[in-house]
PyMOL Python script that loads the backbone (N, CA, C, O; Angstrom):
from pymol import cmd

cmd.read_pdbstr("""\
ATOM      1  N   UNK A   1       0.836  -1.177   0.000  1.00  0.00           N
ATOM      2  CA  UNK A   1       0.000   0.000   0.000  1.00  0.00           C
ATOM      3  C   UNK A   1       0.881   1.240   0.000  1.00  0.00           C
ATOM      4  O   UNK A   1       1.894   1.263   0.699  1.00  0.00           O
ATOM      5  N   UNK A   2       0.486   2.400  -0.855  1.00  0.00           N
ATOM      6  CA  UNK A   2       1.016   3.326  -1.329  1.00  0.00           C
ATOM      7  C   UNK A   2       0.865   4.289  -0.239  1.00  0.00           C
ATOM      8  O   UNK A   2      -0.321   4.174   0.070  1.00  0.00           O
ATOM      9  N   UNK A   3       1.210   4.871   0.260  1.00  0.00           N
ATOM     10  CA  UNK A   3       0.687   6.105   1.635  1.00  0.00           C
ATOM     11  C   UNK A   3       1.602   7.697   0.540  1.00  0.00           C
ATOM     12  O   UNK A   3       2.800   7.825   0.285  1.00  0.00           O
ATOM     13  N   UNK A   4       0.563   8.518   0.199  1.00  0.00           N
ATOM     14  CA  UNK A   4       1.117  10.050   0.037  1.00  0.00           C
ATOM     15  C   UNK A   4       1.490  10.247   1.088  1.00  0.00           C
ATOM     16  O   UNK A   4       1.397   9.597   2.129  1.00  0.00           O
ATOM     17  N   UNK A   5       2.119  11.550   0.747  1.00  0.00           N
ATOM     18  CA  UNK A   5       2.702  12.525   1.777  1.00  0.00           C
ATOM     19  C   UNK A   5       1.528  13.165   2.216  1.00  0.00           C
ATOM     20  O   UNK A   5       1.710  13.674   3.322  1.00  0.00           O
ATOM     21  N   UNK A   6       0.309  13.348   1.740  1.00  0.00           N
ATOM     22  CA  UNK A   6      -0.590  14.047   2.058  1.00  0.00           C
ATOM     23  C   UNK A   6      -1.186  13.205   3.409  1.00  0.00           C
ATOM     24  O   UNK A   6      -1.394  13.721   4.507  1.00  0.00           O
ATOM     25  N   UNK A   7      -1.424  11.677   3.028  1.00  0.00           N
ATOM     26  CA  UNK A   7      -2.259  11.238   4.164  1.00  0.00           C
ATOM     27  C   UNK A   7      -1.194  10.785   5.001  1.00  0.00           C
ATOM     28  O   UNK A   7      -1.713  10.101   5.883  1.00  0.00           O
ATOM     29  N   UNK A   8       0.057  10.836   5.153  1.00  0.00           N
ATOM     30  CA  UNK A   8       1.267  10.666   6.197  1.00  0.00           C
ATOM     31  C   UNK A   8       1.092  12.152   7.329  1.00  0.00           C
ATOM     32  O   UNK A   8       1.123  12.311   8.550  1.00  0.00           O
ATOM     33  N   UNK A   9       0.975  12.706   6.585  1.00  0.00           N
ATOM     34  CA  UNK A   9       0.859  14.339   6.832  1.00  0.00           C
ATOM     35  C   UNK A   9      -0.498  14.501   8.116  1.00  0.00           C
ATOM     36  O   UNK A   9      -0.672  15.021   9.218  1.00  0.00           O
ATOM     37  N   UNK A  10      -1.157  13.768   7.214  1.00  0.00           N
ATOM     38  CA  UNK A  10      -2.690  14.203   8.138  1.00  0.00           C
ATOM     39  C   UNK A  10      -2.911  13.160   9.203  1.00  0.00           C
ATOM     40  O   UNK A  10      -3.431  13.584  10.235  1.00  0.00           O
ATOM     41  N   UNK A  11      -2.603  11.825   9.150  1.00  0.00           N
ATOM     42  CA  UNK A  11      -2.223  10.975  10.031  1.00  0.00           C
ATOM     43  C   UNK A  11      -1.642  11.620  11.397  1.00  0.00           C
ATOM     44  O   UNK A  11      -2.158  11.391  12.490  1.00  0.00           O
ATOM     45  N   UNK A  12      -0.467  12.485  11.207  1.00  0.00           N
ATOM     46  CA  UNK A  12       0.672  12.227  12.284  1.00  0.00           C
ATOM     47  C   UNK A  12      -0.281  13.570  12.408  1.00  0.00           C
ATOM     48  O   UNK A  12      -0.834  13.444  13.501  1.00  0.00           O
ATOM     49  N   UNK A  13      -0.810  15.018  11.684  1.00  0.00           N
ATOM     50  CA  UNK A  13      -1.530  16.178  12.525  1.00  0.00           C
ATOM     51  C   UNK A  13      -2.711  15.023  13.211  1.00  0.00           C
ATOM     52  O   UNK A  13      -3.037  16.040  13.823  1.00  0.00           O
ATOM     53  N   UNK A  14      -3.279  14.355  13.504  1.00  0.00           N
ATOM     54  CA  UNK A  14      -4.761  13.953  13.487  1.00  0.00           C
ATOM     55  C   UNK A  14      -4.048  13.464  14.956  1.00  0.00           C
ATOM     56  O   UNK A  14      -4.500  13.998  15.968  1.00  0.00           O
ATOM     57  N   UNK A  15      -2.710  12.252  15.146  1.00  0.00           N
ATOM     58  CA  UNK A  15      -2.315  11.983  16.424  1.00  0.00           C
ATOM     59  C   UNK A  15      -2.615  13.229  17.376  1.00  0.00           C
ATOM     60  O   UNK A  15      -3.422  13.436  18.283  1.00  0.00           O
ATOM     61  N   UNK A  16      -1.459  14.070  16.675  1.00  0.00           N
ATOM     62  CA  UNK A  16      -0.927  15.629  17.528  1.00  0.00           C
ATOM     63  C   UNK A  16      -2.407  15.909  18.206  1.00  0.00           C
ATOM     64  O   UNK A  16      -2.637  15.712  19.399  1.00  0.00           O
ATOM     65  N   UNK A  17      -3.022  16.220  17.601  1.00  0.00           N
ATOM     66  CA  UNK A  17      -4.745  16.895  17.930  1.00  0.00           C
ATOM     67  C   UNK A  17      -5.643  16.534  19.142  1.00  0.00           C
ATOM     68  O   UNK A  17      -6.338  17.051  20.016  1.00  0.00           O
ATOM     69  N   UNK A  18      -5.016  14.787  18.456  1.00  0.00           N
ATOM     70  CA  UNK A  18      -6.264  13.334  19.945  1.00  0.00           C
ATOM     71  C   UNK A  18      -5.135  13.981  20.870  1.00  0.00           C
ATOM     72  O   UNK A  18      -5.635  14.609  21.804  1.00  0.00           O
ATOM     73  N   UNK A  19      -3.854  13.987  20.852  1.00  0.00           N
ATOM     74  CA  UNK A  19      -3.400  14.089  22.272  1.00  0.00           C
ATOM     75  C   UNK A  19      -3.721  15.531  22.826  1.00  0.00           C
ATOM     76  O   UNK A  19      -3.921  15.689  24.030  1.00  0.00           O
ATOM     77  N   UNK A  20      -3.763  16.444  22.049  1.00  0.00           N
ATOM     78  CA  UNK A  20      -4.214  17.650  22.971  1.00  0.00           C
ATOM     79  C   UNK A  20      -4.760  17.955  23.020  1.00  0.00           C
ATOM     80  O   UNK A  20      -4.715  19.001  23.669  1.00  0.00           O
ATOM     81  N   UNK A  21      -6.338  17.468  22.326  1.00  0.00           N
ATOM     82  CA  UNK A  21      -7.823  17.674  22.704  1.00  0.00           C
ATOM     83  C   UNK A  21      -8.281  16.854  23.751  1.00  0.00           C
ATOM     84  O   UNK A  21      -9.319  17.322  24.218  1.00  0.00           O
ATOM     85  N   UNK A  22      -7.929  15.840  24.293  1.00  0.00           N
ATOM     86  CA  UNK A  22      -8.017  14.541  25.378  1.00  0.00           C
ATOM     87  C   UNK A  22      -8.398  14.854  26.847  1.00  0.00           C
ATOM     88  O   UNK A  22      -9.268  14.340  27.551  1.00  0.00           O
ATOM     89  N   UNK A  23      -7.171  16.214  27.218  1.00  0.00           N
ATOM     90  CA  UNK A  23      -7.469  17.088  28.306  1.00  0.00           C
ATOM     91  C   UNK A  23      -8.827  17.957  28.220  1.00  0.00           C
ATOM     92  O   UNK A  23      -9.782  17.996  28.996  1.00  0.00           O
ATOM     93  N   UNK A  24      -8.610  18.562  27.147  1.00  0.00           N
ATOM     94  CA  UNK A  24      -9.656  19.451  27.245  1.00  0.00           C
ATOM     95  C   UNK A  24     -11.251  18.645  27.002  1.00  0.00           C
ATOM     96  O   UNK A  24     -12.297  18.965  27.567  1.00  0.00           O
ATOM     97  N   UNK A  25     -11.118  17.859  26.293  1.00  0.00           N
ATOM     98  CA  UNK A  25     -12.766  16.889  26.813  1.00  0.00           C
ATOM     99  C   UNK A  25     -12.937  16.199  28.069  1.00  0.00           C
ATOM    100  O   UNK A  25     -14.045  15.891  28.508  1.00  0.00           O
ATOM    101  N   UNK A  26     -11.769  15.938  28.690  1.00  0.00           N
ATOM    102  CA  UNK A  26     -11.982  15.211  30.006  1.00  0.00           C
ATOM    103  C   UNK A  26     -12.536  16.751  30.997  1.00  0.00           C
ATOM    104  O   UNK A  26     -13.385  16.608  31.877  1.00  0.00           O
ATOM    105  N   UNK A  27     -11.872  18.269  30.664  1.00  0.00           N
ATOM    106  CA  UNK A  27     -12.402  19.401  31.516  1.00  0.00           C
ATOM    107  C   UNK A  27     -13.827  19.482  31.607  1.00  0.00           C
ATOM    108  O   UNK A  27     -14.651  19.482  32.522  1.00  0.00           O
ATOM    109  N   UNK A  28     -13.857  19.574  29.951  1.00  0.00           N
ATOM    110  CA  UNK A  28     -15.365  19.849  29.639  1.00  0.00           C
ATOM    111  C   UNK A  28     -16.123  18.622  30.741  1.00  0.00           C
ATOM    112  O   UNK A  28     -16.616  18.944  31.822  1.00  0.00           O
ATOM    113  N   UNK A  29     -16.093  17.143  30.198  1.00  0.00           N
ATOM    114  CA  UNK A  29     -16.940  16.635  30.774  1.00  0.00           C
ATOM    115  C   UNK A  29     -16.830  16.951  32.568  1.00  0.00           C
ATOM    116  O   UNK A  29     -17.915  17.147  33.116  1.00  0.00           O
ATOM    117  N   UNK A  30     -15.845  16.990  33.260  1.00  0.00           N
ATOM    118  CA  UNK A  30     -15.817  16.792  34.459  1.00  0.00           C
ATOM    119  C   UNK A  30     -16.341  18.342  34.529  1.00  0.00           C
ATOM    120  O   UNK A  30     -16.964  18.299  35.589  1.00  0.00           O
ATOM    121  N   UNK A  31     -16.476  19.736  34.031  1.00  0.00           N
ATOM    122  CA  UNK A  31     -17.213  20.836  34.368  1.00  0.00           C
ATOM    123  C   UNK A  31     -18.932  20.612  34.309  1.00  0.00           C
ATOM    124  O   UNK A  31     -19.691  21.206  35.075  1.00  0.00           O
ATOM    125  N   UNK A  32     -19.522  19.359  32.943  1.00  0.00           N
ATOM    126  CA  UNK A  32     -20.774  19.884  33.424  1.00  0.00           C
ATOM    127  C   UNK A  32     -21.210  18.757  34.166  1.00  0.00           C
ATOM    128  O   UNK A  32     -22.426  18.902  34.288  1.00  0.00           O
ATOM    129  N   UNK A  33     -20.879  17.782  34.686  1.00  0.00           N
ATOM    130  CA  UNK A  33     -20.980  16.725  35.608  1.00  0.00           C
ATOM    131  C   UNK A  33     -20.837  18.191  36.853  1.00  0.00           C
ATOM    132  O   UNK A  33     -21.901  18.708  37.191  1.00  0.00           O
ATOM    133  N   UNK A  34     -19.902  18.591  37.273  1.00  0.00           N
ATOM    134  CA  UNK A  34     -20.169  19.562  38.306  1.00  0.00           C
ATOM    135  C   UNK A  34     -21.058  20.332  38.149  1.00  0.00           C
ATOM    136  O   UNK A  34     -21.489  20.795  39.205  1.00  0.00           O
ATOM    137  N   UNK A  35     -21.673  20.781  36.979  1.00  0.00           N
ATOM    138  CA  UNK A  35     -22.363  21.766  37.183  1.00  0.00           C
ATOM    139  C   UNK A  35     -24.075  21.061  37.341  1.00  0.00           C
ATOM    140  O   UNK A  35     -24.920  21.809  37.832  1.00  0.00           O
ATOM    141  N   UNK A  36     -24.278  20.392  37.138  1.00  0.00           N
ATOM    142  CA  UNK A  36     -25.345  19.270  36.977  1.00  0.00           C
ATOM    143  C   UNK A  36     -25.354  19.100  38.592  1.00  0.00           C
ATOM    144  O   UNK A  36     -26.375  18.672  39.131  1.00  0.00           O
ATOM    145  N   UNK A  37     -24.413  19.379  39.225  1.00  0.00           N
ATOM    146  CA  UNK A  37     -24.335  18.249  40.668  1.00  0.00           C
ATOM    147  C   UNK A  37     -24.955  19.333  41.916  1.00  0.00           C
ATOM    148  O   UNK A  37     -25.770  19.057  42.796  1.00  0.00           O
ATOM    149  N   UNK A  38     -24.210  20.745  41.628  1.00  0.00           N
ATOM    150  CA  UNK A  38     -24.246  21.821  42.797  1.00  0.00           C
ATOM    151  C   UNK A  38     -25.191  22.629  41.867  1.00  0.00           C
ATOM    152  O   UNK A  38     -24.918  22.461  40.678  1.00  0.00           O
ATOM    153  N   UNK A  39     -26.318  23.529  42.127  1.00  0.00           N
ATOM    154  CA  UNK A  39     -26.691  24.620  41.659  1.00  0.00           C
ATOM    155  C   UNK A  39     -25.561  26.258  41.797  1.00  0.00           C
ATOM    156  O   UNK A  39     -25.862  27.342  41.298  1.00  0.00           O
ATOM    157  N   UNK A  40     -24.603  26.035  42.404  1.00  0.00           N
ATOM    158  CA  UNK A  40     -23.461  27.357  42.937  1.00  0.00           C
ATOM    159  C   UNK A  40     -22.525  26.939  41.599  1.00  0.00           C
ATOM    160  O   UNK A  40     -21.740  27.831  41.279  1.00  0.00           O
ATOM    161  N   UNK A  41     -22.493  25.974  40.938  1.00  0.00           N
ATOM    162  CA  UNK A  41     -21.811  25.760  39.843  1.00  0.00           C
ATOM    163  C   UNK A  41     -21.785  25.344  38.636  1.00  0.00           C
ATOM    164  O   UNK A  41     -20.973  24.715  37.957  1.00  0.00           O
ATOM    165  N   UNK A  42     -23.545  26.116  38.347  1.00  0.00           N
ATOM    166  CA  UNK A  42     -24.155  26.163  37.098  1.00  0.00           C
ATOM    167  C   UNK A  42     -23.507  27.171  36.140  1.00  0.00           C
ATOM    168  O   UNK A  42     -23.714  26.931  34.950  1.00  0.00           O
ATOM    169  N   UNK A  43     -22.822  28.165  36.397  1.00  0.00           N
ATOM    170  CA  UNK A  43     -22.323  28.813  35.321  1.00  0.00           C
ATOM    171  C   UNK A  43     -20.672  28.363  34.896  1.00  0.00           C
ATOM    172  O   UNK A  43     -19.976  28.790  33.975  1.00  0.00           O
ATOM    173  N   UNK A  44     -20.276  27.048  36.245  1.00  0.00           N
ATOM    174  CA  UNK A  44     -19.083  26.448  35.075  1.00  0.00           C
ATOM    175  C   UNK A  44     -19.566  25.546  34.316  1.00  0.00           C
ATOM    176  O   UNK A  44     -18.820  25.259  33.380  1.00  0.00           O
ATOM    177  N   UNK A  45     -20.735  24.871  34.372  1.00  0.00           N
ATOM    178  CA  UNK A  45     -21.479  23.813  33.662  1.00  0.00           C
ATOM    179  C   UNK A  45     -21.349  24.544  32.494  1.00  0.00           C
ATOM    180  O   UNK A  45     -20.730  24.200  31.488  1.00  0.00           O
ATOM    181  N   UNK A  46     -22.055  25.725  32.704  1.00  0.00           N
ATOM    182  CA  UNK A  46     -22.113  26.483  30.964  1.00  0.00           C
ATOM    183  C   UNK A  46     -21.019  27.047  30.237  1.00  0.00           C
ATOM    184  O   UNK A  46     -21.084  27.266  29.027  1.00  0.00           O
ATOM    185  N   UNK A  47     -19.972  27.299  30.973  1.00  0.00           N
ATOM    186  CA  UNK A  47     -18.727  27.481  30.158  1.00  0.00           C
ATOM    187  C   UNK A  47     -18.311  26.223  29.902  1.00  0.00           C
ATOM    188  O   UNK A  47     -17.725  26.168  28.821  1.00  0.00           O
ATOM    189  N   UNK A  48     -18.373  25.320  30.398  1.00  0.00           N
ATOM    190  CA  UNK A  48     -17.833  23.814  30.022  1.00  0.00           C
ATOM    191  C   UNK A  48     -18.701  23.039  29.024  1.00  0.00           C
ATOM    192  O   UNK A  48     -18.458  21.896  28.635  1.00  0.00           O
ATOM    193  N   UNK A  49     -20.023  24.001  28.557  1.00  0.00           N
ATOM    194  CA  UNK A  49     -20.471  22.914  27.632  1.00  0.00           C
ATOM    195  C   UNK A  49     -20.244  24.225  26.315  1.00  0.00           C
ATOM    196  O   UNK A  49     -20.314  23.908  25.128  1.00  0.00           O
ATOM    197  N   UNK A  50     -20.017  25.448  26.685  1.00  0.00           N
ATOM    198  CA  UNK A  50     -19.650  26.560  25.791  1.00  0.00           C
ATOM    199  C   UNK A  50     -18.074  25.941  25.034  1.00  0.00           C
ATOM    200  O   UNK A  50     -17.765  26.104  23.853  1.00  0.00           O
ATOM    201  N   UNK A  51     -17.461  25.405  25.813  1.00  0.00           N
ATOM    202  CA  UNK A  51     -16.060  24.810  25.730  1.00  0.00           C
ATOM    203  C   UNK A  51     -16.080  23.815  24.662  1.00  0.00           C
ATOM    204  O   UNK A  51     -15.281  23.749  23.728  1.00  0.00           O
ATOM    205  N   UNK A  52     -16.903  23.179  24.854  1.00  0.00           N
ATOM    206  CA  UNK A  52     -16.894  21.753  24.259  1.00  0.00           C
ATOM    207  C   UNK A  52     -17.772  22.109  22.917  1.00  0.00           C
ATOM    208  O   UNK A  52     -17.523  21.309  22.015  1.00  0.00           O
ATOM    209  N   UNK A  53     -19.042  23.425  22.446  1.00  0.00           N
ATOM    210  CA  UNK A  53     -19.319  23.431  21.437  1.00  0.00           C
ATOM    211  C   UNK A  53     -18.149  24.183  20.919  1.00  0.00           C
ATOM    212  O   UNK A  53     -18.195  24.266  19.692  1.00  0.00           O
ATOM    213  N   UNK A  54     -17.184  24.720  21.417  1.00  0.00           N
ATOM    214  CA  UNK A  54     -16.114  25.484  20.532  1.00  0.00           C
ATOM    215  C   UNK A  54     -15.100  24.100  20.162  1.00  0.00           C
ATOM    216  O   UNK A  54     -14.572  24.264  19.062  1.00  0.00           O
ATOM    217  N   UNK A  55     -14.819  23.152  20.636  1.00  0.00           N
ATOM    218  CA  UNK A  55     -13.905  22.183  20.594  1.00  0.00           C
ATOM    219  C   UNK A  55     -14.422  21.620  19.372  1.00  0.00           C
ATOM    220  O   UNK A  55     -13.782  21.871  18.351  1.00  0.00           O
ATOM    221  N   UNK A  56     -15.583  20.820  19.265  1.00  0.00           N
ATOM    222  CA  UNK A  56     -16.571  21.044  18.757  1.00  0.00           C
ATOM    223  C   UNK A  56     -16.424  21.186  16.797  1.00  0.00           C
ATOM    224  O   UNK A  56     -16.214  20.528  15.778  1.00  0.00           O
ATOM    225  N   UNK A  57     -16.747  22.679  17.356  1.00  0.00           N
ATOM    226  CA  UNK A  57     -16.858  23.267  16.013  1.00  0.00           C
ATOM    227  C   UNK A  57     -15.595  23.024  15.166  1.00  0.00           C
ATOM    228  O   UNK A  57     -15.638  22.979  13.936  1.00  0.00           O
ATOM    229  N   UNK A  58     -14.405  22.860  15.926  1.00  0.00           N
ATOM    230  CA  UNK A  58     -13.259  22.769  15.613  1.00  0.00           C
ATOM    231  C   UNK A  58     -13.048  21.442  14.919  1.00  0.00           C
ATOM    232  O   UNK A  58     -12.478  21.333  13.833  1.00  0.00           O
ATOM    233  N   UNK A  59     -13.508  20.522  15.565  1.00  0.00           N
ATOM    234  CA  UNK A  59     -13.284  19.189  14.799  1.00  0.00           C
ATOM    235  C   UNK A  59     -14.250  19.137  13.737  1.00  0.00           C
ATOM    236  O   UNK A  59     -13.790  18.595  12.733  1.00  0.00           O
ATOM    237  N   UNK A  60     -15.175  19.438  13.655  1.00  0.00           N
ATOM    238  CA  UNK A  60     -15.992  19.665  12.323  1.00  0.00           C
ATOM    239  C   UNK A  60     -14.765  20.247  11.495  1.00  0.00           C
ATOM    240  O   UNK A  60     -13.969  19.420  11.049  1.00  0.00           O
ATOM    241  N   UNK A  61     -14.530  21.684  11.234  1.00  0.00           N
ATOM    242  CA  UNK A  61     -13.491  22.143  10.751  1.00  0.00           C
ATOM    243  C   UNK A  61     -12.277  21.567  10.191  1.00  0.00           C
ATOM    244  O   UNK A  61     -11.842  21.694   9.047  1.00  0.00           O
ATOM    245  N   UNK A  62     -11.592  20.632  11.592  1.00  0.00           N
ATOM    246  CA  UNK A  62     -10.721  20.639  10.734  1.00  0.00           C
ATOM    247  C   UNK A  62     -11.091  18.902   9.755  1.00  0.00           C
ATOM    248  O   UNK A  62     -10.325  18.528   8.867  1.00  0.00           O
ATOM    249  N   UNK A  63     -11.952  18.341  10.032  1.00  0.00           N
ATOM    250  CA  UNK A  63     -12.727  17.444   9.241  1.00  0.00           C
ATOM    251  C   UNK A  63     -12.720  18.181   7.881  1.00  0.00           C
ATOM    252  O   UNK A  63     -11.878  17.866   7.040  1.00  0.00           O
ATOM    253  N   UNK A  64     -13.651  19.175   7.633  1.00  0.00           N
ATOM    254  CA  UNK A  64     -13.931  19.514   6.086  1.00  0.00           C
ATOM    255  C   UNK A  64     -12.730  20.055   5.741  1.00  0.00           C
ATOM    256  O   UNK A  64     -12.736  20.232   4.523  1.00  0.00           O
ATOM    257  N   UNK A  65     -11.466  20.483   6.343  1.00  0.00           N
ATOM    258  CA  UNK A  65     -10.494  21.504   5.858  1.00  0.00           C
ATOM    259  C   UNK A  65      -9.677  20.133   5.069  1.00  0.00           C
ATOM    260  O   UNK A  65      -9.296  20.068   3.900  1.00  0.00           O
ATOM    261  N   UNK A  66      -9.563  19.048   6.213  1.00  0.00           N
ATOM    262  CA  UNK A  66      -8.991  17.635   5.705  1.00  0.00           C
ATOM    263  C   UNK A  66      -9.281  16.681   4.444  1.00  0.00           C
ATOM    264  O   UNK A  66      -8.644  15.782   3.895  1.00  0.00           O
ATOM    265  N   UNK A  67     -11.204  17.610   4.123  1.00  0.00           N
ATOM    266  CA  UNK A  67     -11.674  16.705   2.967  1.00  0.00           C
ATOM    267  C   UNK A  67     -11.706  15.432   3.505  1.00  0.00           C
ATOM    268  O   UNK A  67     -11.200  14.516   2.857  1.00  0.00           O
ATOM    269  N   UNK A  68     -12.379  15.149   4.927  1.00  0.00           N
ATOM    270  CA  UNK A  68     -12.570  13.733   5.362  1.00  0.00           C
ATOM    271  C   UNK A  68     -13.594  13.671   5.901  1.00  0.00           C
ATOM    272  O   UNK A  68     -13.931  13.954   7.051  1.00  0.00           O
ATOM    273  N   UNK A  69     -14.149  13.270   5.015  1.00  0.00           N
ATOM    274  CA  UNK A  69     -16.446  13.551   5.365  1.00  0.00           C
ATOM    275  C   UNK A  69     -16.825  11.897   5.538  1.00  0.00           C
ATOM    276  O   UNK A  69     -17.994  11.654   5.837  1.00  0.00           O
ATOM    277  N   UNK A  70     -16.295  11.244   5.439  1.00  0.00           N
ATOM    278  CA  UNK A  70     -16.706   9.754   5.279  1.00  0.00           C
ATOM    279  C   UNK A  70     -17.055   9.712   7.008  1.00  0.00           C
ATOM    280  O   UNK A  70     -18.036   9.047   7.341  1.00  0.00           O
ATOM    281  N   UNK A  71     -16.045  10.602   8.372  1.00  0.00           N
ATOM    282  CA  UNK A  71     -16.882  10.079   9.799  1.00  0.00           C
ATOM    283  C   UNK A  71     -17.140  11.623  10.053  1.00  0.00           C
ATOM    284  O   UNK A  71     -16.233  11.856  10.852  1.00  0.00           O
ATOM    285  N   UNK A  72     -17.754  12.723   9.888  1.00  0.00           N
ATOM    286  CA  UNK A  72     -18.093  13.314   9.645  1.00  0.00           C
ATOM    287  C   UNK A  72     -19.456  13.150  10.948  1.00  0.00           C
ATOM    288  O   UNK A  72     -19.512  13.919  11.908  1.00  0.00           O
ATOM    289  N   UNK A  73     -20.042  12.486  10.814  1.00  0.00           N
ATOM    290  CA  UNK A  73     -21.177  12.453  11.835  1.00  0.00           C
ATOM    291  C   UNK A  73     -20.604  12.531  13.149  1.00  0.00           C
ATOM    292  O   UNK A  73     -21.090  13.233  14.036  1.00  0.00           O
ATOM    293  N   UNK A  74     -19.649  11.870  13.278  1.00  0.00           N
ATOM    294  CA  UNK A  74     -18.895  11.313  14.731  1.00  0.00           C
ATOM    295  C   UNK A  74     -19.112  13.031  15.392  1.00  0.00           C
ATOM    296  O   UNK A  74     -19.955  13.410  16.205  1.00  0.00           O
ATOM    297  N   UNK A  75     -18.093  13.786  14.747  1.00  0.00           N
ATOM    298  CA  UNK A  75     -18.141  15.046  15.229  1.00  0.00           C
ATOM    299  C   UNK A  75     -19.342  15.995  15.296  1.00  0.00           C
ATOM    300  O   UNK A  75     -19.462  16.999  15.998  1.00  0.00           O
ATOM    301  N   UNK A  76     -20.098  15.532  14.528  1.00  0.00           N
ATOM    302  CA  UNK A  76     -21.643  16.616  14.122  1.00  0.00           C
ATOM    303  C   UNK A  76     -22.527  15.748  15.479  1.00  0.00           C
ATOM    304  O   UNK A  76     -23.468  16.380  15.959  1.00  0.00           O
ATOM    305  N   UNK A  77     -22.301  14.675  15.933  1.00  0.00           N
ATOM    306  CA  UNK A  77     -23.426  14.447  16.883  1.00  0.00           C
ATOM    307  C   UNK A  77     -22.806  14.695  18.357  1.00  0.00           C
ATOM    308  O   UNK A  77     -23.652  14.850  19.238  1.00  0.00           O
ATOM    309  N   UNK A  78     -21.385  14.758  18.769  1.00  0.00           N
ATOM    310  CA  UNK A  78     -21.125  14.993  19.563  1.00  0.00           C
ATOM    311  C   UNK A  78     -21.122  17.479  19.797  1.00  0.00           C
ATOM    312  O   UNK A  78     -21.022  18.281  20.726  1.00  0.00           O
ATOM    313  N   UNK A  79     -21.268  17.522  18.542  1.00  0.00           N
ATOM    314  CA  UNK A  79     -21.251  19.002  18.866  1.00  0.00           C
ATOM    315  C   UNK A  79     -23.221  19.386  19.331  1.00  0.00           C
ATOM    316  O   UNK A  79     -23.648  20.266  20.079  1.00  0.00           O
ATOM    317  N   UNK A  80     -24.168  18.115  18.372  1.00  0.00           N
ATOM    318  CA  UNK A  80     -25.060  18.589  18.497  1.00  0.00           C
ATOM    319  C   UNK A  80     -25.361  18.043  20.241  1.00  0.00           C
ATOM    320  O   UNK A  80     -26.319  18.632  20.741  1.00  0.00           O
ATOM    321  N   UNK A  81     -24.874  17.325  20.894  1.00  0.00           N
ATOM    322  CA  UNK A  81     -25.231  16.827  22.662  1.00  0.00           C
ATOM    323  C   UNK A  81     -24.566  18.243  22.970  1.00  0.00           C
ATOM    324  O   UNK A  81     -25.335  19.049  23.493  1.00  0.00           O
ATOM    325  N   UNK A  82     -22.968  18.779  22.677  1.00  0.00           N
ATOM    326  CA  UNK A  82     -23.234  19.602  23.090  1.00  0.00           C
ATOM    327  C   UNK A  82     -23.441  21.318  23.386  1.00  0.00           C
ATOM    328  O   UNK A  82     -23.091  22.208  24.161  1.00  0.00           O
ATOM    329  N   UNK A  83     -24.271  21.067  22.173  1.00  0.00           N
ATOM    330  CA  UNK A  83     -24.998  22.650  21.841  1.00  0.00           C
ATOM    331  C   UNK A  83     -26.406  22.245  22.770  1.00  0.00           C
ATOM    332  O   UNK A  83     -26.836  23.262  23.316  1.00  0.00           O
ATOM    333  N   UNK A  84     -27.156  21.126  23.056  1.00  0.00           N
ATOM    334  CA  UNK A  84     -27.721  20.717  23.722  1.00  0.00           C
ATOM    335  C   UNK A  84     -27.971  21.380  25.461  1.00  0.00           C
ATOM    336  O   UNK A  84     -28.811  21.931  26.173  1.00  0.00           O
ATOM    337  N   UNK A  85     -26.190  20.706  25.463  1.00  0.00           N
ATOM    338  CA  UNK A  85     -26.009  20.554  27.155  1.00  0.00           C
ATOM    339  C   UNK A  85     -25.681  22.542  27.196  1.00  0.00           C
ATOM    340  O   UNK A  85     -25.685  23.321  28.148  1.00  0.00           O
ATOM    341  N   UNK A  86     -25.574  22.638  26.558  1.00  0.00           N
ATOM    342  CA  UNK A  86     -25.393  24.541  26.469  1.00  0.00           C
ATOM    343  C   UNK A  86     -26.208  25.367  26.321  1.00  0.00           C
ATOM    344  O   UNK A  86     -25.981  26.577  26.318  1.00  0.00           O
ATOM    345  N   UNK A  87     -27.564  24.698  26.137  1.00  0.00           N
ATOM    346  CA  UNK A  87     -28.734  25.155  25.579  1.00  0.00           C
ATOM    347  C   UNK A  87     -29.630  24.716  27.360  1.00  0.00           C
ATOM    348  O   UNK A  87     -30.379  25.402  28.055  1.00  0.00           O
ATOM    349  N   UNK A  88     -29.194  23.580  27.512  1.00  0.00           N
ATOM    350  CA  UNK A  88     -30.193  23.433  28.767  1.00  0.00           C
ATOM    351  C   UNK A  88     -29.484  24.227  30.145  1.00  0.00           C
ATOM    352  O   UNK A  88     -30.021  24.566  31.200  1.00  0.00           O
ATOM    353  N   UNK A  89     -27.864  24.393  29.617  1.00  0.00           N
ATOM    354  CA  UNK A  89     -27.400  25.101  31.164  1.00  0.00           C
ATOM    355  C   UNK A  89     -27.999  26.674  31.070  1.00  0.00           C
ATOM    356  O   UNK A  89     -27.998  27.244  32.161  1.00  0.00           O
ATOM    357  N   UNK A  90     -28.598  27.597  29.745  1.00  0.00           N
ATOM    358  CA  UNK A  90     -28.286  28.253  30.002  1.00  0.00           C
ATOM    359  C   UNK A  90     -29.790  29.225  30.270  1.00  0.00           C
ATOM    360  O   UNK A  90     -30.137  30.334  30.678  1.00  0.00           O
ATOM    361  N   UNK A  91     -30.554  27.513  29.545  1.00  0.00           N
ATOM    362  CA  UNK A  91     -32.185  28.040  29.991  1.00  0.00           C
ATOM    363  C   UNK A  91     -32.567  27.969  31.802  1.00  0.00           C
ATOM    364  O   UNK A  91     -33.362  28.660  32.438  1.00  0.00           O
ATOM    365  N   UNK A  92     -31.948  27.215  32.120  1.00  0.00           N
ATOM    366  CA  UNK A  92     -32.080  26.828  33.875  1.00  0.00           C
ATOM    367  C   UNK A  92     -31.331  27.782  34.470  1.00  0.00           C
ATOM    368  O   UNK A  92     -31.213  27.800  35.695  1.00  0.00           O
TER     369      UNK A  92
END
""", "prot")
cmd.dss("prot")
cmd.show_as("cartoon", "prot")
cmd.util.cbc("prot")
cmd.orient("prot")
């Protein structure tokens, strides 16, 4: 099997990315689990699900920038839970 430089390229950015998006979804989740838990820490719930639709939007992004639509959903259903969880912290 033939591997371009292009998909060598996007391979090793795509590692780089899982490792430093990893933290920041473990924040997000452990902010709206707190904020869900105490009512005194409903407005980190909502920056933490504000967090996660910006993270979010980002992996959509860099999905279409990559021209890699084939898992494309993966990222569109995890932004739509949480535009969701951002939508219910911020009606309560």
């Amino acid at each position: 099997m033939i591997c371009s430089a292009r998909s060598k390229r996007l391979r090793s950015m795509r590692r780089r990315v899982n490792q430093r998006s990893t933290p920041l979804k473990l924040a997000g989740t452990a902010g709206l689990l707190l904020g869900l838990v105490d009512t005194a820490l409903r407005p980190l719930g909502a920056a933490a699900a504000g967090g996660l639709v910006l993270l979010y939007l980002g992996a959509l992004a860099f999905h279409v920038r990559a021209r890699v639509f084939r898992n494309l959903a993966f990222p569109g259903f995890y932004l739509a839970t949480a535009v969701a969880s951002l939508a219910l912290a911020l009606s309560s």
